[in-house]
N, C-alpha and C positions, 0 to 999 in steps of 0.2 A: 247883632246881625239883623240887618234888615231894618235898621232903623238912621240910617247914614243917607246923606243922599250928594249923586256926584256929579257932575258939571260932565261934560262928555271932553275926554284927556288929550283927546285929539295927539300933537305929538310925544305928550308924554305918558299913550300907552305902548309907542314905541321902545322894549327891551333895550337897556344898555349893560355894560358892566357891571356889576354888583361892585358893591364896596366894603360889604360886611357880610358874611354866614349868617346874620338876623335878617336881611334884607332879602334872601331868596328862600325860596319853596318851587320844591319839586315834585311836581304830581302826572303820575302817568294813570291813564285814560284804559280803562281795562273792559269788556265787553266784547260777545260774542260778532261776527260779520254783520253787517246789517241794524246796529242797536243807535248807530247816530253818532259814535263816536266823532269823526272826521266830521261831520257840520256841526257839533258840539263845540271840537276846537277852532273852527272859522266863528262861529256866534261870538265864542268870550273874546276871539282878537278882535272884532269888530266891535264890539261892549268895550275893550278896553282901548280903544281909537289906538290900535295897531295896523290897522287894514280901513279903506273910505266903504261908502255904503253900499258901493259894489262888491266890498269882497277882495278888493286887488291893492297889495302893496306898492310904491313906487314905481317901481318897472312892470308894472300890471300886469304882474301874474297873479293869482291866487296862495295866500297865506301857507295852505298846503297839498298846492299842488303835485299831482300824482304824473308820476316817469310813465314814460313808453308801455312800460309793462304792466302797472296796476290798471291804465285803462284797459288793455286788453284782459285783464285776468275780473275786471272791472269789481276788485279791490285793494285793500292795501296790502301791500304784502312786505312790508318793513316798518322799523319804528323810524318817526319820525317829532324833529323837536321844534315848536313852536311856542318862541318867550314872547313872551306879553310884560306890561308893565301896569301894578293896580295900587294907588295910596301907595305910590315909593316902594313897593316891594318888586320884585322880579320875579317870574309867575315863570316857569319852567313846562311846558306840557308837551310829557312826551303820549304822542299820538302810537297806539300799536294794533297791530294786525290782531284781527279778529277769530280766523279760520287758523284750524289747529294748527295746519302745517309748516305754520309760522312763530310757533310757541318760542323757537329760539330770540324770537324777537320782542314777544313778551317777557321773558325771564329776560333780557336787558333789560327795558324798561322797569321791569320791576328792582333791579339792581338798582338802577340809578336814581329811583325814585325815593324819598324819603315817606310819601303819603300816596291813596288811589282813591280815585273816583272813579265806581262801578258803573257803568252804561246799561239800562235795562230800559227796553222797549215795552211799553204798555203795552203792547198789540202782543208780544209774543211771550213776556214774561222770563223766565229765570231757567236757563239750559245745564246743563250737568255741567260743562267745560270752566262755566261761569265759578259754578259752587265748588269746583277743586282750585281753580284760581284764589276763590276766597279763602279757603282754608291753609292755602302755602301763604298768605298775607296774616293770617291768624297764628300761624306756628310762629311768626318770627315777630308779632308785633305792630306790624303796619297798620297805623291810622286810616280807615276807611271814609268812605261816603259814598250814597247811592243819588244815582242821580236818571229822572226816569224821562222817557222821551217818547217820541209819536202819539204825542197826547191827542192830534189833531187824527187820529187814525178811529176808524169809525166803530170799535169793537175795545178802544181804549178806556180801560178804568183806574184812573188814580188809586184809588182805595184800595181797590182788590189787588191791584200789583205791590203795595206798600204790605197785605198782609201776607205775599207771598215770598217776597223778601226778605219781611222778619221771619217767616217759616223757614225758609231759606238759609238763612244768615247770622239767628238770631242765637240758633242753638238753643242752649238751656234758659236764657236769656232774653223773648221777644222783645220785649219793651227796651233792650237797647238799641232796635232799630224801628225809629219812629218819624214823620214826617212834620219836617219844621217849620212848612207850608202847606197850604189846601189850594189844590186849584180853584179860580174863579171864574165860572163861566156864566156866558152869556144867553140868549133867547137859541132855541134849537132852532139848526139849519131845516133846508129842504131835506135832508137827509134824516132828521128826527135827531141828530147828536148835535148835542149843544156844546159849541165851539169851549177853549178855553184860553179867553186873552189876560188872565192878571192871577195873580195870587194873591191869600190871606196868610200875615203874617202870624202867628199863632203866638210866639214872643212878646210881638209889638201889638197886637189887636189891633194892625192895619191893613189898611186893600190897599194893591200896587197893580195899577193899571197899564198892563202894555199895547193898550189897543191903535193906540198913537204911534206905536216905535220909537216913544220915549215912556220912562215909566212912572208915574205920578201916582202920589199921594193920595189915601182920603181915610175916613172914618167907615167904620160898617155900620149896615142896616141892622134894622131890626131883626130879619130874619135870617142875616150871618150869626147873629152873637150867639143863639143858643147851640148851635154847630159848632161854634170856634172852643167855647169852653170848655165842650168834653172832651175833644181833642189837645184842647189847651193843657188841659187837666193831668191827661196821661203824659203830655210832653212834659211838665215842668215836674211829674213824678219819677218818670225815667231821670232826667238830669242830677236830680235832687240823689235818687238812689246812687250814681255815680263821684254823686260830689267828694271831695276829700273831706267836706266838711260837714262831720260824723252827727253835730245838733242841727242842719239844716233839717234834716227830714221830722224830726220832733219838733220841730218850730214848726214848721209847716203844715203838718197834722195837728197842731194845737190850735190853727186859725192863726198864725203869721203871714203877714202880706210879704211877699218874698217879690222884690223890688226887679225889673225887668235887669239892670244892670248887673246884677247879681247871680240873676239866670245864663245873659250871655256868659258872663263871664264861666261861671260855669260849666257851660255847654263845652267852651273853646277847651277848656282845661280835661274834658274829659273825652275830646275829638283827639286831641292831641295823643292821647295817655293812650288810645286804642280799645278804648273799652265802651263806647258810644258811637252808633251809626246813622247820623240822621239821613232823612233822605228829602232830596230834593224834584222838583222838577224842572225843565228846559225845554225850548221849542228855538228854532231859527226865528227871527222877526220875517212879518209876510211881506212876501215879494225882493226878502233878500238886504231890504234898507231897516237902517233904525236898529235900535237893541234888543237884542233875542229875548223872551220869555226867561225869567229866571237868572239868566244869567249876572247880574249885579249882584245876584242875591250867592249864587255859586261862587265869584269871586270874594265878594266877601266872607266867607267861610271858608275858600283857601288860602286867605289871609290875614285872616284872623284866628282860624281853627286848628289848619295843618300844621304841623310843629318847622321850627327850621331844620336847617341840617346839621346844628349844632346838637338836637337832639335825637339823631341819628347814630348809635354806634357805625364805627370804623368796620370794615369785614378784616379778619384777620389776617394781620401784617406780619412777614417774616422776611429775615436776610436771604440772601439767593442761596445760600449753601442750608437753610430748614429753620433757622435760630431764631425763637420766638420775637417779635421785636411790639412795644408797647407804644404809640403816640397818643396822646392828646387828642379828641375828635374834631376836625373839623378847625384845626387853629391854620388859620395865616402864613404864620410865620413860622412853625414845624417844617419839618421835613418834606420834603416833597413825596408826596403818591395821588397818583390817579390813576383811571382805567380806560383801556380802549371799551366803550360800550356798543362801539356797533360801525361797520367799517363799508364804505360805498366807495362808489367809482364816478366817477363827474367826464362824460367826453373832453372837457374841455383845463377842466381842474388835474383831473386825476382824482389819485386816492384822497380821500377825506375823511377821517378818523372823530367820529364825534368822542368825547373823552368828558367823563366826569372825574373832579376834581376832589378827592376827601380830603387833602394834608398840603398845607404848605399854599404856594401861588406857584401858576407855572405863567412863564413870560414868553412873549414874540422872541424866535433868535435863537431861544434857551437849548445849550446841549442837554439831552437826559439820557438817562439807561432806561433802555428796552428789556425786560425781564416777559417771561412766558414760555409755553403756557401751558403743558401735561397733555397736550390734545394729539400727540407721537402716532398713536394709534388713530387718528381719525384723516391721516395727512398730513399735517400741520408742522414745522416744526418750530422746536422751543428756540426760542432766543433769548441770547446774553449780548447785546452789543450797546452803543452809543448813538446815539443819531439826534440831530440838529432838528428844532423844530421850526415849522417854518411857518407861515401866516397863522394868526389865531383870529379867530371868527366868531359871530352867532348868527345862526342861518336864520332869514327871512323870506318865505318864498323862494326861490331860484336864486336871490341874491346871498351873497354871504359880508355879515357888516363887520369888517376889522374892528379887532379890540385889542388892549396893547397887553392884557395881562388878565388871566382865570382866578379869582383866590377859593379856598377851600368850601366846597361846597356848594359851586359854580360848574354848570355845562358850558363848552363848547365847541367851536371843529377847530380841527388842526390838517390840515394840506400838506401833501407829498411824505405822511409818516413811510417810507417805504418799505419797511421793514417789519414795523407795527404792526399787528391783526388783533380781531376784535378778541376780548380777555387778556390780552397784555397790560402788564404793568408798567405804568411811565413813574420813576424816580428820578433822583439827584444823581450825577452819574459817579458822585466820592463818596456815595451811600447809597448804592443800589438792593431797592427791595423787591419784594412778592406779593403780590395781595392773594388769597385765599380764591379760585377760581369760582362765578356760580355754578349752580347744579345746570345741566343741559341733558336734553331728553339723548337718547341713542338713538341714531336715522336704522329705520330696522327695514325701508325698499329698496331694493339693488338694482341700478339703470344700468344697463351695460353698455356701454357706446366706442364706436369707433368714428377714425376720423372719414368724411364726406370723399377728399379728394386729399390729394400726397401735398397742396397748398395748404388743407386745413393740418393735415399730419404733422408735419413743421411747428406751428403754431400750438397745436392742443396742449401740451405739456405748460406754455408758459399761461394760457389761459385759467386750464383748470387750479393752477396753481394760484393766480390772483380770483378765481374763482371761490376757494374754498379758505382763504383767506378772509374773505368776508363775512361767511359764515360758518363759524363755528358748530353750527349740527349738522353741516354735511361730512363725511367722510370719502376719502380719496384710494381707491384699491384698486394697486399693480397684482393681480391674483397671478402667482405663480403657478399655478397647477394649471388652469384654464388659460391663461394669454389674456383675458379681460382687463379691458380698464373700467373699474364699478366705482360710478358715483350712487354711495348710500344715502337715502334720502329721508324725509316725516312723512311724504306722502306724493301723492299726485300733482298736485299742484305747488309742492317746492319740486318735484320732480322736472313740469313745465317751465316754470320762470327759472331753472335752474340752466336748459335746453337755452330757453330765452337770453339770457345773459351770456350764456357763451357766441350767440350767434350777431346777438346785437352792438355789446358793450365791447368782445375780446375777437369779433372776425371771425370765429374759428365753427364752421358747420360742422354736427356729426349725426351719424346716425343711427337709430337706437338697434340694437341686436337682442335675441333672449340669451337670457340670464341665465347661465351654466354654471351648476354646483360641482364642487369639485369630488368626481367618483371613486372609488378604487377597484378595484380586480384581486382576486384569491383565487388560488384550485379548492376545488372541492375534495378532492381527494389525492392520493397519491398515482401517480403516471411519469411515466418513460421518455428520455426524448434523446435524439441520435443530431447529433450535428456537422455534418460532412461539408467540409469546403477545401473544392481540390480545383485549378485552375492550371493550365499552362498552355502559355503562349510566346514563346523564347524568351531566353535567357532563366532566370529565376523562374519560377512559378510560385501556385499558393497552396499549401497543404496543409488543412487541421482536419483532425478528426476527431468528436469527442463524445461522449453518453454520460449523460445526468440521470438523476431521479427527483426528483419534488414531490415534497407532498407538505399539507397545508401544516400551518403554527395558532396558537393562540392570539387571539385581538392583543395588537400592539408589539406584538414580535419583528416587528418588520421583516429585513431579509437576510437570512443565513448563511454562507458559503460554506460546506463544507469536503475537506479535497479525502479521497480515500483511494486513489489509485495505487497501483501496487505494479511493481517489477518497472516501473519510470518508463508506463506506457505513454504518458507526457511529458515530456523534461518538465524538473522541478521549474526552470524561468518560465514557463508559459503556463505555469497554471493560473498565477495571478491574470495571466491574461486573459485566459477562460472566465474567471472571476467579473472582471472588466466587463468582459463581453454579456455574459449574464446581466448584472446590473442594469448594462446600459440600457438593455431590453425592457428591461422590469419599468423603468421607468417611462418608457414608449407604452407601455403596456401589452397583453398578449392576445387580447380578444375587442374591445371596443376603443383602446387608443386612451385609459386610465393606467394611472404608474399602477405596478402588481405591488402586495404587499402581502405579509403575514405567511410568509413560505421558506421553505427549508431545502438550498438545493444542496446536491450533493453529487460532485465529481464520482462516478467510479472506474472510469476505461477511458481512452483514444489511442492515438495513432500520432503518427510524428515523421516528418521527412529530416535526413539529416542537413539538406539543402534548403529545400523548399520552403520549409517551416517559416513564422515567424509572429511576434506577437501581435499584427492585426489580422494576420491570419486565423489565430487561435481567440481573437477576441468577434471575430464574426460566425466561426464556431460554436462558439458559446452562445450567440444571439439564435442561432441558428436551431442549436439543443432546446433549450426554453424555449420558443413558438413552437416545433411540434410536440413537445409536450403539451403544451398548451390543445393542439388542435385534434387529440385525444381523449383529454380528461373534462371533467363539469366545469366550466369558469365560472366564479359569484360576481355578481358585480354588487361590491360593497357601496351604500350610500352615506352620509354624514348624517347624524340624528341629535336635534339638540335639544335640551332640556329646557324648558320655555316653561315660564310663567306668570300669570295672567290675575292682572287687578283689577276687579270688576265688581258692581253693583249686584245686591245680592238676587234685583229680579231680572237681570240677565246670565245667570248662573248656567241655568238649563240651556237655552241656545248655542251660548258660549261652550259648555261639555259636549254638545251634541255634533257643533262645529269642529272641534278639535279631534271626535274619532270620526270622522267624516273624512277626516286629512291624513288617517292610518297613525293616529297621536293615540298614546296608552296614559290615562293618568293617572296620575302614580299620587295625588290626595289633593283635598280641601283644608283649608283652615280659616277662621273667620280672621276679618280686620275690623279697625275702627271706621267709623262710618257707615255701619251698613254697608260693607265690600265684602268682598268673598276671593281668596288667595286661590289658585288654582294651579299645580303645578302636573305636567306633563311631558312629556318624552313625543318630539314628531320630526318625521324624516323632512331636513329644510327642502325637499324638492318642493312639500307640500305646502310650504309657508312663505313663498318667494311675497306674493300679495296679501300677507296674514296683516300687515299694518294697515291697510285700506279695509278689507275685507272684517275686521274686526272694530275699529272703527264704525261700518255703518249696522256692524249687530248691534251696536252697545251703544248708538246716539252718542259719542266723541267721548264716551264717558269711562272706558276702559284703559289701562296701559299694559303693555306688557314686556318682556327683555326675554334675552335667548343666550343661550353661551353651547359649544360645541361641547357633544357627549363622547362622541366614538362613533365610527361606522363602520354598518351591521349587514349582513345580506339583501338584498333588494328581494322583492315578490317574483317568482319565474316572470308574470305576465307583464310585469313593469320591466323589469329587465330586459326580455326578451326586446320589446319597444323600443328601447334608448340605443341596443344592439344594433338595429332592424335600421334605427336613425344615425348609428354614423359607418354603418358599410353605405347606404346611399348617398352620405353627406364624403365618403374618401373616394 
């Protein structure tokens, strides 16, 4: 690496088809808002003469140009794929959103990725969101690389971020993450910070000068060499530690001149294996023309380094009905599977289905089985059908370039899947399988929204519906208790572009309402209630008459009926009716408009005409009994209480405790995690946690997660109670 040098590819860094699983490498682009990602992937398409030296493909747009809504949100807020083409490989970069609220689009890309390159800004250094990203690429194997940016930023240091990275990153291990280049700078600006236009190669003991906007050769001075070889020193010691081969490092220490071609190779073999993180740097070329800083040096290292997708295991494959099923990774000509990785909406296209391909080849035309996807509970539903595929593509800029066939271990879109959503699996439709779903966060903020006008009302259902289609971390909730429609959200700003896309992309205006927990009602004690309905106005009239008693049950009893009259002061036919009419109530509620629960009534007396009578008469009766009972005795208003538990760094522990009895939350213990975390499990009434995903977020710097599952609901506080009372006799 770094000792190659390339002719600028002009049209053939334009991406085409793969033709082999050797010939592609897939790397998603991982890094906090702000770290340079998105001009990171414009640099290498313009390095790899994908894009002219403006920036703009063919139809002059920009390589990865942002929709309607990332400029207003004025970021990215999906993944996005940009191939390139470097030395005959096909370079895959998927581009992903930065800010948490967007992690469902990071865990695509990372699905689809076989390798990552970390994005870390010198100016800012290494964020918690960053380091639990690295560790989910560490559990499962993922070849890394760091690569660092705003070198040109005035507080910017090479070195110091290289040694916070390996602190960072390195774990037990520093020296596996080690810089494979030294920036080289020039005379200090007016600003007193000396620019950096070229690197030294630390491998090759060369300077590569990009002060031209092209990058050129030379030898080092005298007063590079004693700098390059104690860095040289530790690099070729790290490597060597990593090597497979077990006498390199005793050669080496014996005074063996260990030959630079021996080193790369090396290096590659242990970039590959996941257990070596060099790090790099990168800068855009100035003024936008010419090849960016570093970049030749970053391609060659995803094409030499990253492994292919052949050495990628397969995510576990089953037949639709659970039955383990075993392929070959990454072959050709296997079976067919791939996945939907991430599903968008084109005004003019429609739906576009970007799909990575692990097994088989899939063709233009080709029928497959739609298999997916367990997401029942979030909105979604599972599908088993068939469907025709229709244009296959690789998107460049705004354009999308037909291709006649994907083979395994290949991205690219597919147009008008209609059916498809992102997490589906696409098979053979005479062997339909399953692929193993990724992990996806739980949307834990509830937007309640109705529709603007009785035009968008029509509309909202099929909206929301190709709405949450696309994204699988949102969740879709008809709440039968309250009448709401709750889109569950990551946060605030999937909250907004979530608003955004229904108004922009699907027509459909709404507008936001508060978010209503679903309450219950109990008696407090036992009370009396008389239910008299008597009417006449010719002909037939209406007559019930009847008296209950209630009095309260244990949590989870729901509702009793029981009949104890005597001498058939109700005909036995209407007591069911009485029953009826009870219920019906209970579920209106008796005091603030919540279904009653956890009560035991009990018929003991009425009255009965032998004309009059009849059973809607004795079932308004009964509605009738239950409310003045009710408006006698204490009524509780029960609230939902969930059991929440919270992942968090051990030196937000206290804030985080302190926050959650703040919210009327009891907790109920700690236990330690790995990583320096701290488990925290407590009990809190969700009135109190409607905003606990934003709100815990900015205690814990994005560094915290946490889940909630329903406990039971328990008495509200008089004072809280009294409140929500108080708010819907004014609101009826």
């Amino acid at each position: 690496m770094g000792d190659k040098t390339h002719a600028h590819p002009g049209a053939a860094g334009r991406a085409r088809a793969a033709d082999h699983p050797t010939s592609v490498r897939n790397v998603v682009l991982v890094g906090p808002s702000g770290s340079g990602k998105t001009t990171l992937v414009e640099a290498l398409a313009l390095t790899a003469g994908a894009v002219n030296r403006a920036g703009r493909v063919e139809d002059g747009t920009a390589v990865s140009d942002y929709d309607a809504i990332e400029h207003r949100q004025q970021r990215s807020v999906q993944l996005s794929l940009v191939p390139v083409e470097w030395d005959g490989i096909k370079v895959n970069l998927l581009d992903t959103p930065g800010y948490a609220d967007f992690v469902g689009d990071l865990r695509a890309g990372l699905r689809a990725a076989d390798a990552a390159l970390f994005v870390v800004s010198a100016s800012d250094g290494v964020d918690g969101s960053t380091r639990m990203v690295w560790d989910e690429c560490a559990a499962v194997g993922m070849p890394r690389a760091i690569v660092v940016t705003h070198l040109e930023a005035a507080r910017a240091d090479f070195e110091e971020t290289t040694r916070v990275c390996a602190e960072a990153f390195g774990g037990d291990d520093p020296d596996a993450v080690l810089p494979l280049y030294l920036p080289l700078r020039g005379p200090a600006g007016p600003d007193g910070h000396p620019p950096v236009h070229g690197l030294i190669g630390l491998l090759t003991q060369k300077l590569f000068d990009y002060s031209g906007g092209e990058r050129k050769e030379s030898e080092p001075g005298g007063e590079q060499v004693p700098l390059i070889e104690e860095a040289r020193g530790r690099l070729i010691e790290g490597i060597i530690a990593e090597s497979e081969d077990e006498t390199l490092m005793d050669r080496y220490l014996g005074g063996e001149r260990v030959d630079v071609r021996t080193l790369v190779e090396g290096l590659e073999r242990a970039v590959a294996r996941g257990v070596f993180f060099p790090v790099l740097a990168a800068a855009p070329a100035a003024g936008g023309g010419g090849r960016g800083l570093g970049t030749v040096e970053l391609l060659e290292l995803i094409t030499g380094g990253f492994p292919t997708p052949l050495e990628h295991g397969t995510p576990k494959v089953t037949t639709v009905d659970g039955r383990p099923r075993e392929l070959k990774p990454c072959d050709p000509d296997a079976p067919l599977v791939a996945e939907v990785v991430k599903t968008s909406s084109d005004p003019y296209v429609g739906r576009i289905s970007l799909i990575r391909v692990f097994s088989g080849t899939l063709r233009a035309d080709q029928t497959v089985h739609v298999s997916g996807h367990g997401l029942g509970d979030r909105g979604h539903e599972d599908h088993d059908v068939d469907e025709r595929i229709g244009a296959l593509s690789t998107p460049f800029g705004k354009q999308q370039r037909p291709v006649s066939h994907v083979i395994a271990g290949d991205l690219a879109c597919v147009a008008k899947l209609s059916r498809a959503e992102t997490g589906d699996t696409l098979s053979a439709k005479d062997d339909p399988l399953l692929m193993e779903p990724w992990e996806m966060p739980d949307p834990l903020l509830p937007l309640a929204i109705e529709a603007h006008s009785k035009p968008d009302e029509d509309k909202l259902s099929q909206g929301l519906a190709r709405l949450v289609a696309e994204d699988p971390t949102m969740r879709l909730e008809q709440n039968q208790d309250t009448h709401q429609v709750v889109l569950w959200c990551l946060g605030e700003a999937h909250a907004d572009v979530a608003l955004e896309r229904l108004r922009s992309r699907y027509g459909v205006q709404v507008d936001v309402v508060p978010h209503r927990v679903p309450l219950r009602e109990t008696f407090g004690g036992r009370a009396a209630g008389r239910g008299r309905h008597v009417k006449q106005s010719g002909g037939h009239g209406q007559f019930a008459i009847c008296e209950i008693e209630v009095e309260p049950l244990p949590n989870g009893s729901g509702i009793e009926f029981v009949d104890k009259v005597v001498g058939g002061a109700v005909p036995r036919q209407f007591i069911p009716s009485v029953e009826k009419g009870v219920r019906a109530q209970a579920v209106k509620g008796v005091a603030a408009g919540h279904p009653l629960i956890d009560v035991r009534v009990t018929l003991l007396d009425g009255k009965a005409h032998s004309v009059d009578s009849s059973d809607a008469a004795f079932q308004t009766a009964g509605a009738l009994a239950l409310r003045e009972a009710a408006s006698d005795a204490r009524i509780h208003l029960l609230e939902p209480v969930a059991e929440v538990s919270v992942l968090v760094g051990d030196e937000y522990v206290g804030p985080v405790m302190s926050d959650l009895s703040g919210r009327r939350g009891r907790v109920l213990g700690t236990e330690q995690s790995a990583g320096g975390r701290t488990l925290i499990r407590a009990e809190v009434p969700e009135i109190e946690i409607g905003r606990y995903a934003v709100d815990l977020r900015s205690l814990s710097h994005g560094t915290a997660r946490f889940s909630r599952r329903y406990a039971r609901h328990e008495p509200m506080p008089p004072q809280v109670a009294e409140r929500v009372k108080e708010e819907a006799r004014q609101a009826s």
